[in-house]
N, C-alpha and C positions, 0 to 999 in steps of 0.2 A: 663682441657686440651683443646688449642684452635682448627680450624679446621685444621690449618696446623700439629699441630702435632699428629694429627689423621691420617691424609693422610698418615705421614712418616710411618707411625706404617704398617697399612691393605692397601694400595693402590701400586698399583706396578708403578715405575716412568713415564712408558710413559702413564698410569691415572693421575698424579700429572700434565704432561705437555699440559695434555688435559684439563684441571680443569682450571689452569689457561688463557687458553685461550678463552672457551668457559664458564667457572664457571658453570658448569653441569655434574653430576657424572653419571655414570649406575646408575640404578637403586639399583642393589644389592650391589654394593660398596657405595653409599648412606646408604644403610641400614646397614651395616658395619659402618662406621664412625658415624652415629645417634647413634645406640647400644652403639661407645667406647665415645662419647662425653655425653652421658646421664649414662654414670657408669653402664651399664647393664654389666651381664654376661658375658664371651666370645662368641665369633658364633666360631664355629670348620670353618676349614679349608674347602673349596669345596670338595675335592678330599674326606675328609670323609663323607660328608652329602652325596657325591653320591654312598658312600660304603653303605649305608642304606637307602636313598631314592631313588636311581636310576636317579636321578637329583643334580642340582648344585643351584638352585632356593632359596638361603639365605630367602627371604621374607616366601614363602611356605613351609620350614624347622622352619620354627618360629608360624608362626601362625597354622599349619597340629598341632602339639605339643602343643601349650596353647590349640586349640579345644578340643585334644582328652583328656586332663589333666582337660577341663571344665565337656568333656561329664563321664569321669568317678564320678567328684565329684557330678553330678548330678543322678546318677543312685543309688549312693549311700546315699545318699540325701530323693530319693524316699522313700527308703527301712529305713529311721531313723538313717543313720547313716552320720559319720562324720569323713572326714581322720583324722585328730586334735586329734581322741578320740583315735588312734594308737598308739600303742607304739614303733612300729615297720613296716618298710614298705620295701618290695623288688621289685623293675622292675629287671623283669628278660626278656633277651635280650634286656637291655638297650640302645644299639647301641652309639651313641655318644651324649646323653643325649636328647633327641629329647621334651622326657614328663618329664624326670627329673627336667629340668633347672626353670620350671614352679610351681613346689613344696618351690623352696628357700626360699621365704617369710612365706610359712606354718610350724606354731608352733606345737608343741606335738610332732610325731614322729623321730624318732632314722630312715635315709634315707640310704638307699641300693639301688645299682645297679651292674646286673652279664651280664656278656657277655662272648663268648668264643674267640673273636677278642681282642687280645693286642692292637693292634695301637687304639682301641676304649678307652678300658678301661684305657691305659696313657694320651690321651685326659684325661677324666672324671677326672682322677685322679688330673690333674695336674689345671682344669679349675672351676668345679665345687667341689668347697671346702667343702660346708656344708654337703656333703653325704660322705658315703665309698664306693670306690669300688673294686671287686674282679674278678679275669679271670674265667672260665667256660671253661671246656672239652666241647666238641660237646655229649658224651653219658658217661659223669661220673658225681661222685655225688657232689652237692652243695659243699662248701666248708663252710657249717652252720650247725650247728646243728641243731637236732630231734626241732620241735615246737619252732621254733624262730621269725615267724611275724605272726601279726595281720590282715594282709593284704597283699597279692601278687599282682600284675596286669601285664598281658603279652600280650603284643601288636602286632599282626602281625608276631608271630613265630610260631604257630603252625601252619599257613598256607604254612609254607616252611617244615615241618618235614613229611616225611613216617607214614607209621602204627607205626612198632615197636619204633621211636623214640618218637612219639608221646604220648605212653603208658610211657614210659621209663619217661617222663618228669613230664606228667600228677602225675604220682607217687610218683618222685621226689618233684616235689612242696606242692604234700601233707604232703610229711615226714615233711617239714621245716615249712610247715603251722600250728598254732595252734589251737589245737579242739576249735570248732568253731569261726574261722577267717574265710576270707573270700577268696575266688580266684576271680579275674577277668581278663578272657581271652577272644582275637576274634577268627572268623576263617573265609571262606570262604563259603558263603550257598547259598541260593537260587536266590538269585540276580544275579550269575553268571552264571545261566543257559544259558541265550542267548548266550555266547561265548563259552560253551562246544558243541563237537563233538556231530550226532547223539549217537556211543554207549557211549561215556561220560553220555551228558544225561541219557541214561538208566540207565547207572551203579549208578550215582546220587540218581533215582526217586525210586531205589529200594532200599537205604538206604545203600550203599556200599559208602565207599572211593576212591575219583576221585584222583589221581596221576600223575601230567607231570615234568616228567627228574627224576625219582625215585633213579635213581643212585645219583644225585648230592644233597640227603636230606639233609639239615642242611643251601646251598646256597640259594639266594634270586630266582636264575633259578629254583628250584623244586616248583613247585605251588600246592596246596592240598585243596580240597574242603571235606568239612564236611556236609553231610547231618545234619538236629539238633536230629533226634532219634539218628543218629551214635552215636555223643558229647554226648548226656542226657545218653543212654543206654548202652553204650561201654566204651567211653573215660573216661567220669565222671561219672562211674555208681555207684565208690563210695562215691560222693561228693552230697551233696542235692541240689537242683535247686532252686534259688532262684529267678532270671528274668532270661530272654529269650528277645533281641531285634533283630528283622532280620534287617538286611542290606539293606538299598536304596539307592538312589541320595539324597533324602527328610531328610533323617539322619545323622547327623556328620559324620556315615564313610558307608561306602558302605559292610561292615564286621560285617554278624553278631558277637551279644554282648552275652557274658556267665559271669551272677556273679553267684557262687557257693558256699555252705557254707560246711567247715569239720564237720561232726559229733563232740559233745562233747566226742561219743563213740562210739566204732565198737564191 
């Protein structure tokens, strides 16, 4: 495909008429037209990268996603293992394929992704072909059965869930987990202390659940900090501990990191 019929495709005409006059795109319409001219993937549409990123930034929805997609294979990596050796793999709150779309070329596993947003998951459906994917209730269950992957990983949703959803999910991903597979989830910890309230802080340091907009759990507005006893002791108390990474600027994401292994038996 050349550049012009790239243009006609992602560029909206008064971009076209600017193109030609000055032969220089935005930036992130640039990275649109590179992506369809180089046969990658689709990019979703703005309006949904900023249903899940809170942003519009095409560049930064692309490269936030191969990061976090490296920093998982590497953690994983540490510990001897290898997605490839999966048979089975589910993101769960996979938003509009953000870490998804970065798996494509990875062989061995059978690719899932759940979310409880439609307009995401007919995206996925309809762009990212090599996976399946399916809708998600905000507080019902998988629509998969008892011990069905090898691997879970949940990015950035347990820091929007309350207590009880949080429990509810925690759960959940175990039933569909199988004895010993692995979970890998972030949350909010100690890094974010500087931006909590003094009794936020307290409530923090005494190893309680931080909550802002508790009404609105399940949206990107309820924000949730996890102490790591909370997670290790409470959340995951029936899952074994496998790493623990806290959260910096110095780390691929500022969230800490939870991999967790199912018991073979309870």
């Amino acid at each position: 495909m050349g550049l012009y019929q790239a243009l006609k495709r992602v560029v909206p005409l008064e971009w076209k008429v600017g193109f030609h006059r000055h032969k220089k795109l935005p930036k992130h319409l640039a990275t649109r037209v590179k992506n369809r001219l180089d046969a990658q993937l689709p990019i979703p549409p703005s309006k949904l990268i900023y249903l899940v990123a809170g942003h519009r930034d095409v560049g930064v929805f692309l490269q936030s996603g191969r990061a976090t997609n490296q920093t998982i294979r590497r953690l994983l990596n540490k510990h001897g293992l290898n997605v490839e050796q999966f048979e089975s793999v589910l993101d769960f709150g996979c938003g509009v394929g953000r870490i998804m779309r970065h798996w494509s070329a990875t062989p061995g596993p059978q690719w899932h992704g759940t979310d409880y947003n439609p307009d995401l998951i007919n995206w996925c459906k309809n762009n990212l072909k090599f996976a399946e994917f399916r809708l998600n209730t905000l507080s019902g269950p998988l629509p998969y059965d008892d011990a069905s992957f090898d691997f879970i990983y949940v990015f950035s949703v347990f820091t929007h869930l309350d207590e009880r959803l949080g429990f509810f999910w925690i759960n959940e991903l175990s039933r569909v987990l199988k004895p010993g597979g692995y979970l890998y989830f972030t949350t909010h910890g100690e890094y974010f202390l500087e931006g909590m309230s003094t009794e936020e802080r307290k409530q923090f340091l005494e190893g309680k659940l931080v909550i802002r907009e508790e009404q609105r759990s399940g949206e990107n507005v309820c924000a949730v900090f996890h102490p790591v006893n909370y997670v290790q002791q409470k959340l995951a108390h029936d899952l074994l501990v496998v790493d623990f990474v806290p959260g910096n600027e110095n780390n691929d994401t500022e969230q800490d990191v939870h991999l967790v292994k199912k018991p073979l038996s309870r």
